[in-house]
NULO-850075 format. One line per field, with one value per residue (C-alpha): residue number from 1; y negated, z negated, x. Coordinates in nm, 2 decimals, m for minus. Example, Ala and Ser with C-alpha at 12.3 -4.5 7.8 and 13.67 -1.06 7.14 Angstrom:
num = 1 | 2
y = 0.45 | 0.11
z = m0.78 | m0.71
x = 1.23 | 1.37
REM end
This chain:
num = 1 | 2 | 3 | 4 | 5 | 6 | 7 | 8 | 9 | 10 | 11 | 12 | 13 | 14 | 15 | 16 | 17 | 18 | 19 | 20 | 21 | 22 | 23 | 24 | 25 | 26 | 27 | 28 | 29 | 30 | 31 | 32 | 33 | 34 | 35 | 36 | 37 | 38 | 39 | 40 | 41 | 42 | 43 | 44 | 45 | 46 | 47 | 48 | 49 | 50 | 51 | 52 | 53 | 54 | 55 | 56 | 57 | 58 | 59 | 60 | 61 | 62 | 63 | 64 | 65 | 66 | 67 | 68 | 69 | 70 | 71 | 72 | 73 | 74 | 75 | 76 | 77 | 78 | 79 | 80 | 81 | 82 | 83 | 84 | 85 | 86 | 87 | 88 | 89 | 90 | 91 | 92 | 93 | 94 | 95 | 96 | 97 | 98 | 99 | 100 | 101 | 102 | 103 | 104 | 105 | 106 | 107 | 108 | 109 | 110 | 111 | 112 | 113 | 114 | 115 | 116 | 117 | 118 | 119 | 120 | 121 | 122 | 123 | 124 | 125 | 126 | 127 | 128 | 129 | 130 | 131 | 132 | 133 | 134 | 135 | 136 | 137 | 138 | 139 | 140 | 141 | 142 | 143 | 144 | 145 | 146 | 147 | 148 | 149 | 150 | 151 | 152 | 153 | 154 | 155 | 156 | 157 | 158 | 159 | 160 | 161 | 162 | 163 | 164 | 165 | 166 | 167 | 168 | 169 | 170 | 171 | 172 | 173 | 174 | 175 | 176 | 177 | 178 | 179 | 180 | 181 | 182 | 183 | 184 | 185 | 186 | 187 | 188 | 189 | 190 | 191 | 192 | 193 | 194 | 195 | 196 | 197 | 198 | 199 | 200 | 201 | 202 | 203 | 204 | 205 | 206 | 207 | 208 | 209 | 210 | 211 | 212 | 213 | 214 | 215 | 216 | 217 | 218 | 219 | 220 | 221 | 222 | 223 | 224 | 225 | 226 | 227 | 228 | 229 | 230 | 231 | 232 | 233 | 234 | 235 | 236 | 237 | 238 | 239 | 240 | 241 | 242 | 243 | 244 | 245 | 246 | 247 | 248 | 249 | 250 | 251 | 252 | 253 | 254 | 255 | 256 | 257 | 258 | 259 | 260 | 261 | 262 | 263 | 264 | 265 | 266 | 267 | 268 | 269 | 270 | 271 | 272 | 273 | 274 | 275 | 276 | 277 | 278 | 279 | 280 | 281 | 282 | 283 | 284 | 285 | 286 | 287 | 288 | 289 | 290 | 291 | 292 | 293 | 294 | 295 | 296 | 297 | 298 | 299 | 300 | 301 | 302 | 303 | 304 | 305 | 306 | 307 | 308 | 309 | 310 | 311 | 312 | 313 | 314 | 315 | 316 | 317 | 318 | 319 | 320 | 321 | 322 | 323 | 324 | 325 | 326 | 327 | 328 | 329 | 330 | 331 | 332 | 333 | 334 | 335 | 336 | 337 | 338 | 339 | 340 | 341 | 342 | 343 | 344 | 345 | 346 | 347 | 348 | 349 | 350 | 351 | 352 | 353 | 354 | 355 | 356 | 357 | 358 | 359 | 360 | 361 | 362 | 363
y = 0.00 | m0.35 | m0.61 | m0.96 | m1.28 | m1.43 | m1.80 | m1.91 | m2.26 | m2.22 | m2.63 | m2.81 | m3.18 | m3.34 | m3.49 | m3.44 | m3.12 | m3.02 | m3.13 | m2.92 | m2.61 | m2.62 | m2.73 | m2.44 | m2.17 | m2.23 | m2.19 | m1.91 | m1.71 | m1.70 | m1.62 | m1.31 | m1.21 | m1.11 | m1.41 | m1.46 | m1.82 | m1.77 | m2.08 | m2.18 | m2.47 | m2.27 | m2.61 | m2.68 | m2.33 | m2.52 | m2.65 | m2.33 | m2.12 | m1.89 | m1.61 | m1.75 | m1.51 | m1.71 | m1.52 | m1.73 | m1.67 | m1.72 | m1.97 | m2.34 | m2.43 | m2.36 | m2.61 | m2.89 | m2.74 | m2.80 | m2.73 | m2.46 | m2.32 | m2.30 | m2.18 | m1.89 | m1.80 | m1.75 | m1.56 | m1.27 | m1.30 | m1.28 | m0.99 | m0.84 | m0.87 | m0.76 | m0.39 | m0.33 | m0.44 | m0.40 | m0.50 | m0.85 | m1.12 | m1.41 | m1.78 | m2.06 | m2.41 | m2.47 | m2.34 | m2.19 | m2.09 | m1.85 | m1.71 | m1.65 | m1.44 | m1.24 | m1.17 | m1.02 | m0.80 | m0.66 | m0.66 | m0.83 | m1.11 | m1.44 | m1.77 | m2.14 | m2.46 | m2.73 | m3.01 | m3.35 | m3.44 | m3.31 | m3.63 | m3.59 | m3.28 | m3.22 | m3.45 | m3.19 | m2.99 | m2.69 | m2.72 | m2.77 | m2.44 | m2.27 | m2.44 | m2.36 | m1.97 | m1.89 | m2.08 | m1.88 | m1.56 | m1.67 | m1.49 | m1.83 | m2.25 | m2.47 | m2.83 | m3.08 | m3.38 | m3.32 | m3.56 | m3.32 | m3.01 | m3.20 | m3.37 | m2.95 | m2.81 | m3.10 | m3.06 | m2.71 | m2.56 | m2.42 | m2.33 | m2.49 | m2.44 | m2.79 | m2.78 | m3.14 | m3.21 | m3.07 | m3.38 | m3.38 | m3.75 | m3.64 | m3.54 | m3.84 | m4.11 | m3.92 | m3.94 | m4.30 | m4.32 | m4.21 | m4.47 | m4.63 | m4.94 | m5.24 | m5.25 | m5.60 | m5.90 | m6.16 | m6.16 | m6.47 | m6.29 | m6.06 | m5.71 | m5.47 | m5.09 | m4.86 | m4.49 | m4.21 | m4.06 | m4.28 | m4.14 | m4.24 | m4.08 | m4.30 | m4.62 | m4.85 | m5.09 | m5.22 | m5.25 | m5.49 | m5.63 | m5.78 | m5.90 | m6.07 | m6.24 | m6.35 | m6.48 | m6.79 | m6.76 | m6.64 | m6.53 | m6.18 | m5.89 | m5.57 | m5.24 | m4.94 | m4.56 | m4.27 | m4.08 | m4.04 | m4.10 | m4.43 | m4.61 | m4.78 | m4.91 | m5.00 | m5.18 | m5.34 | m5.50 | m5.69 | m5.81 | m5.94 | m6.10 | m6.25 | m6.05 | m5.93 | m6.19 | m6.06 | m5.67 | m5.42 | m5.01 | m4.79 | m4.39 | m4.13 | m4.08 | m3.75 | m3.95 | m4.22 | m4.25 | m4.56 | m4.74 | m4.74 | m4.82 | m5.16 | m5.31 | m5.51 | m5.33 | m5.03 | m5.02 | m4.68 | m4.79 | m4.43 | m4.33 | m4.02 | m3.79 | m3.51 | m3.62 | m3.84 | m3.80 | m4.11 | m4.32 | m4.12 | m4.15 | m4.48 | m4.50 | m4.27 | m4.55 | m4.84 | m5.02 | m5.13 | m4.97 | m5.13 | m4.85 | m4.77 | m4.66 | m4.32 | m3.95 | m3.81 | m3.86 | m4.26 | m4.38 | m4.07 | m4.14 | m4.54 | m4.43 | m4.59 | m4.97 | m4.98 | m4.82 | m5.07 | m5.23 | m5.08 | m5.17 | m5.06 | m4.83 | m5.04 | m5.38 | m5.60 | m5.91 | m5.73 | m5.54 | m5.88 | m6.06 | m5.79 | m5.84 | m6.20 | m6.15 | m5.94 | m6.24 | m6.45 | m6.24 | m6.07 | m6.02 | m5.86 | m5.64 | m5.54 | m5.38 | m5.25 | m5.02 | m4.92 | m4.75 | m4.56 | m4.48 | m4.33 | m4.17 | m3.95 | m3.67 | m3.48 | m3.42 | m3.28 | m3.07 | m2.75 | m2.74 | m2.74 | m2.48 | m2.29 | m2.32 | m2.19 | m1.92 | m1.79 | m1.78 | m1.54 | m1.35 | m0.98 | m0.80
z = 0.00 | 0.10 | m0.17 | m0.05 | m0.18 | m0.24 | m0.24 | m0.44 | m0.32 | m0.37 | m0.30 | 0.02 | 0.01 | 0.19 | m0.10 | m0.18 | m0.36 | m0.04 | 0.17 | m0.08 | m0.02 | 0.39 | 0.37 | 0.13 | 0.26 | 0.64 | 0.49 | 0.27 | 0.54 | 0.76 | 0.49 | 0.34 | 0.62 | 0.44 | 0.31 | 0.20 | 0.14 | m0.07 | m0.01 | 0.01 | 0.23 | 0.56 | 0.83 | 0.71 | 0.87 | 1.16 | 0.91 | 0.84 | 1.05 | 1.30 | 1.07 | 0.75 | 0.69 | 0.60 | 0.35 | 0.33 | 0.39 | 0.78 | 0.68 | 0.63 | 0.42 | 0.10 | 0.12 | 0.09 | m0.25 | m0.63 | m0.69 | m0.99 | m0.71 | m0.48 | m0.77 | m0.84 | m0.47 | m0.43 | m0.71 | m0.60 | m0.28 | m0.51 | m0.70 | m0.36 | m0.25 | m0.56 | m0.56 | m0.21 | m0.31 | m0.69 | m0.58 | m0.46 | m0.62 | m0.69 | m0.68 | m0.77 | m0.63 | m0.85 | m1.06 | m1.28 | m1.60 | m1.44 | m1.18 | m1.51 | m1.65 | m1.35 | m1.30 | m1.61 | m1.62 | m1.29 | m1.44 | m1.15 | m1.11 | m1.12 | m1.07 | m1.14 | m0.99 | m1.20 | m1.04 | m1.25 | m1.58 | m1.92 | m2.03 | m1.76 | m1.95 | m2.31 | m2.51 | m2.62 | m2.88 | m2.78 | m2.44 | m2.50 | m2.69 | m2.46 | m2.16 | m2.39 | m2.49 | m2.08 | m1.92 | m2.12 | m2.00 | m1.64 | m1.51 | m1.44 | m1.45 | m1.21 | m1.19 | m0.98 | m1.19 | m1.48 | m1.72 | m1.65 | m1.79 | m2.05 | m2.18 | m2.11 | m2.34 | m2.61 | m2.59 | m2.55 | m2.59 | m2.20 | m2.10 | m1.66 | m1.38 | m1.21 | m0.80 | m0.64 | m0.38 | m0.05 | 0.15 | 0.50 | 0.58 | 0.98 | 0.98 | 0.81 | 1.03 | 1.40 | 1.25 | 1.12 | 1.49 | 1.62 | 1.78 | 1.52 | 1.49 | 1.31 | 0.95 | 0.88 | 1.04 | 0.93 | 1.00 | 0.80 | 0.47 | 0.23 | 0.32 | 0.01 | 0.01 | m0.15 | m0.13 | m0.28 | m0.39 | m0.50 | m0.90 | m1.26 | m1.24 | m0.97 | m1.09 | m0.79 | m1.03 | m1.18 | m0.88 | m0.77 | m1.06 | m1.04 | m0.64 | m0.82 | m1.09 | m0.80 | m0.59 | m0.57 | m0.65 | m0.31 | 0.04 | 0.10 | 0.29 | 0.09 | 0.19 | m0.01 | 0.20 | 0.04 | m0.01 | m0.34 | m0.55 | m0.71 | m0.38 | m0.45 | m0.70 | m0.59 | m0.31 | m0.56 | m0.75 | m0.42 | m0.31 | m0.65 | m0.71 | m0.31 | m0.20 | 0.11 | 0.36 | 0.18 | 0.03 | 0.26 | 0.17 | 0.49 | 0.51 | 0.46 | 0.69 | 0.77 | 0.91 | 0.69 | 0.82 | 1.04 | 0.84 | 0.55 | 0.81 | 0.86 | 0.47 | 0.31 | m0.07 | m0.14 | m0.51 | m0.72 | m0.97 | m1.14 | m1.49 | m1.45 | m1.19 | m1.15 | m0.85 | m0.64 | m0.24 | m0.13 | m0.31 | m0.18 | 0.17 | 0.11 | 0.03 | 0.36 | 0.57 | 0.40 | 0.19 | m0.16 | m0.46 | m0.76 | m0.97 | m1.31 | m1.52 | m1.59 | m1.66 | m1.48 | m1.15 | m1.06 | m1.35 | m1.24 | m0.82 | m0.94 | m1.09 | m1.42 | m1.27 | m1.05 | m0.76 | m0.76 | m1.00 | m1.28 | m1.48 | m1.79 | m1.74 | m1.68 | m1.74 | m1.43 | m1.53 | m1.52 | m1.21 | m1.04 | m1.17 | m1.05 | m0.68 | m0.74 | m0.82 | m0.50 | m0.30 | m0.39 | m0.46 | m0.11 | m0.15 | m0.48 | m0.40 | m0.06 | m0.27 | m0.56 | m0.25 | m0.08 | m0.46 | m0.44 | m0.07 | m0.08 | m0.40 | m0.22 | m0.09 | m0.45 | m0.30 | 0.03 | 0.24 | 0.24 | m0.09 | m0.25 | m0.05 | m0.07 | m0.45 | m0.42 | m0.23 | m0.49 | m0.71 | m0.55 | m0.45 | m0.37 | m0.44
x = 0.00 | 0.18 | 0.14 | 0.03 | 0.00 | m0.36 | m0.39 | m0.73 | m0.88 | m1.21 | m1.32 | m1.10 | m1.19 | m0.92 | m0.66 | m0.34 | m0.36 | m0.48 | m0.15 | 0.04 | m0.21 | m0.14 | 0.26 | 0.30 | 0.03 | 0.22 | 0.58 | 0.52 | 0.34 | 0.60 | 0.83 | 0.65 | 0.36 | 0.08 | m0.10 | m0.49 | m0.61 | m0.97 | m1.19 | m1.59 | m1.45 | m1.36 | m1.40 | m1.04 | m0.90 | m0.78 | m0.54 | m0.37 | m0.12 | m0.29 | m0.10 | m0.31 | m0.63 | m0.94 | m1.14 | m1.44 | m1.87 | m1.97 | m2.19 | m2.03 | m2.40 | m2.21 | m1.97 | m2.21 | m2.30 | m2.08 | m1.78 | m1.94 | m2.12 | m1.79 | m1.59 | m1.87 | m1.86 | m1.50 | m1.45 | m1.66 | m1.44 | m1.16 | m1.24 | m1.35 | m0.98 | m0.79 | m1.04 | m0.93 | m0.53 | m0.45 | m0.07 | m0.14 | m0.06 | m0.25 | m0.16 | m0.42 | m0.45 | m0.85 | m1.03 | m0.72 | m0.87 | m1.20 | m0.87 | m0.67 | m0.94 | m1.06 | m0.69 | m0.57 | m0.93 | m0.80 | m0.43 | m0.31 | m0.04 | m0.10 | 0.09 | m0.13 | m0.03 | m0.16 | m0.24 | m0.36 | m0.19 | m0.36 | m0.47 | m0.77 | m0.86 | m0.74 | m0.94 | m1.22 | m1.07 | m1.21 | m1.15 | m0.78 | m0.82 | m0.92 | m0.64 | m0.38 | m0.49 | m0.62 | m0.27 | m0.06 | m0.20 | m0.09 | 0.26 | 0.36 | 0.24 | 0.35 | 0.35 | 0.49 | 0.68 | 0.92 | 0.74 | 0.42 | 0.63 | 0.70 | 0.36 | 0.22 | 0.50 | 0.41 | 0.01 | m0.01 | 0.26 | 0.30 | 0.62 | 0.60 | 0.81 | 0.83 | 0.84 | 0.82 | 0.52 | 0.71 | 0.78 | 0.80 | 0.92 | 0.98 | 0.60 | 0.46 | 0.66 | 0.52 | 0.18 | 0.22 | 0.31 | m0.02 | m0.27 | m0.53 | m0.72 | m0.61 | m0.78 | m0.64 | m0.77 | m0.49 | m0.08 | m0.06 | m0.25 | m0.07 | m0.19 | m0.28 | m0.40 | m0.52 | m0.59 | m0.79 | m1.13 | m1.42 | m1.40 | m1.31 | m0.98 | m0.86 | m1.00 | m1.06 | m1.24 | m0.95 | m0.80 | m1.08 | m1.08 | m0.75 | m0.85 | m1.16 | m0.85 | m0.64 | m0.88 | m0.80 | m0.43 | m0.30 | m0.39 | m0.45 | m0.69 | m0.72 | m0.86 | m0.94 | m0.99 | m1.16 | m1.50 | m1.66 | m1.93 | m1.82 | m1.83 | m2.17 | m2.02 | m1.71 | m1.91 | m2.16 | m1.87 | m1.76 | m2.07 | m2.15 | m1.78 | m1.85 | m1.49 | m1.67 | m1.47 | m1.11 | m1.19 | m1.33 | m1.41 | m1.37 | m1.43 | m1.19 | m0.89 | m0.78 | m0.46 | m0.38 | m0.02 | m0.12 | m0.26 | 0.00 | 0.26 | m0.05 | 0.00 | 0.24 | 0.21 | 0.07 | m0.14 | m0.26 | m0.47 | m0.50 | m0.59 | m0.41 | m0.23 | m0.03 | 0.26 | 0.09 | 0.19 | 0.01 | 0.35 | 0.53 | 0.40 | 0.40 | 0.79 | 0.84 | 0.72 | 0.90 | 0.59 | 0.64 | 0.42 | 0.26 | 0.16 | m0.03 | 0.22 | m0.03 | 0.05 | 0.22 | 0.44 | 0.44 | 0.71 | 0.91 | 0.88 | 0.98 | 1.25 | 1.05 | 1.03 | 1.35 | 1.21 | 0.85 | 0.61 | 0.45 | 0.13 | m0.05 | m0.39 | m0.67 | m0.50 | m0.63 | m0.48 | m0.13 | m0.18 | m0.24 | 0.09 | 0.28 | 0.10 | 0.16 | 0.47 | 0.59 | 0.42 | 0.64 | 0.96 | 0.96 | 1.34 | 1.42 | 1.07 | 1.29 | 1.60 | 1.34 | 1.21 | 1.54 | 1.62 | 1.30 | 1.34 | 1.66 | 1.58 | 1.33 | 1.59 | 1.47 | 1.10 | 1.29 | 1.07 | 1.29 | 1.44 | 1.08 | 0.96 | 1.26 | 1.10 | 0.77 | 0.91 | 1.11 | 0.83 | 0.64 | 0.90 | 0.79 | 1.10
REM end
């Protein structure tokens, strides 16, 4: 019976989790041969190597439905899979803790990647309980910035592996390459971004907030892309605050490249992360980064301020002295960036995935 590796995905919604998921699922199978990616979410197979098997339902009706429900779904695929292969080896992108538990009923190996820092889910006691007691049963936790591995060994006591979000800077310029429309309507205007789902976690609000603070301080166009259930919201706050003629919100880009290479400074406004790739991608293509200072992954990409700006969680009035301040300090921003971008050989492409290769190793 030939082992083979499982990959468990159960919910594919476009972010940077799921970069990792193709970068690593088409490396490793061409690597090892045999390799299973489990998801509800199966419109995203043209993603995935020809050599990648789908296991998904024939009908795309379920992905319109919860992630509980997508979660539920994929792990009676799972379970299907590990009773026809009891030599596989599992390695989970989602839904860790239910993969932890089918996995050891089944005695079978299984790796976690985890993907956002514990601070977006350890503040219920019992659910930090039960994290810490289900993780440890794993074979192995990933995680993908060293201040993560260390904030999981502190909180619960989880000995990780860290492995650095591969980085294909050769990839990301072509695309950035690729013809797009122009989202900004002004040269003259200072051009901001910013990036990501429409949720708490990511906390656009603030970001607006400090637009709404600067207002009438300088001359800029911002744009925020993404999907999500906070853009009513989002979009309420700038009609009411009349930022309509300076802050626009367009849809999701599955190619984002372009329009990064567009702005002057890139912003994350996150609560928390895990290792975010859009500053990264950012840094690829030469455009300066104010960041939260959250858990985990921007302090450590910034090299903790010397690399771009940094402001507290939440703090709007800071996050709009640092843009202010980049305005008018176009030059030392300039050497602030060439530090991060030449910094970036650590996230290299091959030397990651050499990484996640090793981990699963079958021998």
């Amino acid at each position: 019976m030939n082992k083979n590796l499982i990959v468990f995905m159960p919910s594919i919604e476009g972010g940077g989790v799921e970069k990792n998921l193709f970068i690593v699922c088409n490396y490793l199978v061409k690597k090892i041969g045999n390799l299973k990616v489990i998801t509800i979410s199966n419109k995203y197979s043209n993603k995935f190597d020809k050599s990648v098997e789908i296991v998904s339902l024939k009908s795309r009706q379920w992905d319109r439905y919860s992630r509980k429900i997508k979660y539920f779904l994929a792990l009676i695929l799972l379970i299907k899979e590990i009773l026809k292969n009891r030599k596989s080896t599992v390695f989970s992108f989602q839904a860790n803790i239910y993969c932890i538990l089918v996995c050891k009923i089944f005695s079978v190996k299984v790796i976690v990647r985890s993907n956002t820092a514990p601070i977006g889910w350890s503040r219920n006691f019992f659910k930090r309980l039960i994290f810490k007691f289900v993780l440890n049963l794993s074979d192995k936790v990933l995680v993908n910035s060293i201040e993560f591995k260390k904030e999981l060994k502190k909180e619960l006591n989880i000995k990780a592996t860290c492995i650095y979000n591969p980085l294909n800077k050769d990839q990301i310029k072509k695309n950035s390459k690729k013809k797009s429309i122009n989202i900004f309507n002004s040269s003259k205007k200072l051009k901001i971004l910013n990036i990501g789902r429409f949720t708490e976690q990511k906390d656009q609000l603030t970001f607006l907030k400090s637009l709404n603070f600067m207002k009438n301080k300088i001359n800029f166009e911002a744009r925020i892309i993404g999907k999500g259930k906070l853009k009513n919201k989002l979009q309420k706050y700038i009609n009411t605050n009349k930022l309509k003629n300076c802050v626009k919100i367009l849809d999701f880009k599955t190619n984002p490249y372009p329009f990064i290479k567009q702005t002057d400074v890139f912003v994350l406004s996150s609560r928390y992360e895990g290792l975010p790739n859009v500053i990264l991608e950012s840094l690829v293509l030469r455009k300066f980064v104010i960041s939260s200072k959250c858990s985990t992954g921007p302090k450590e990409i910034l090299l903790n301020g010397k690399g771009g700006l940094l402001f507290s969680v939440g703090n709007y009035e800071e996050l709009a002295s640092k843009i202010i301040y980049f305005y008018n300090n176009k030059k030392k921003s300039q050497l602030m960036l060439s530090k991060a971008y030449y910094s970036l050989d650590r996230f290299d492409f091959k030397i990651n995935l050499e990484k996640y290769l090793k981990i699963v190793d079958f021998k």
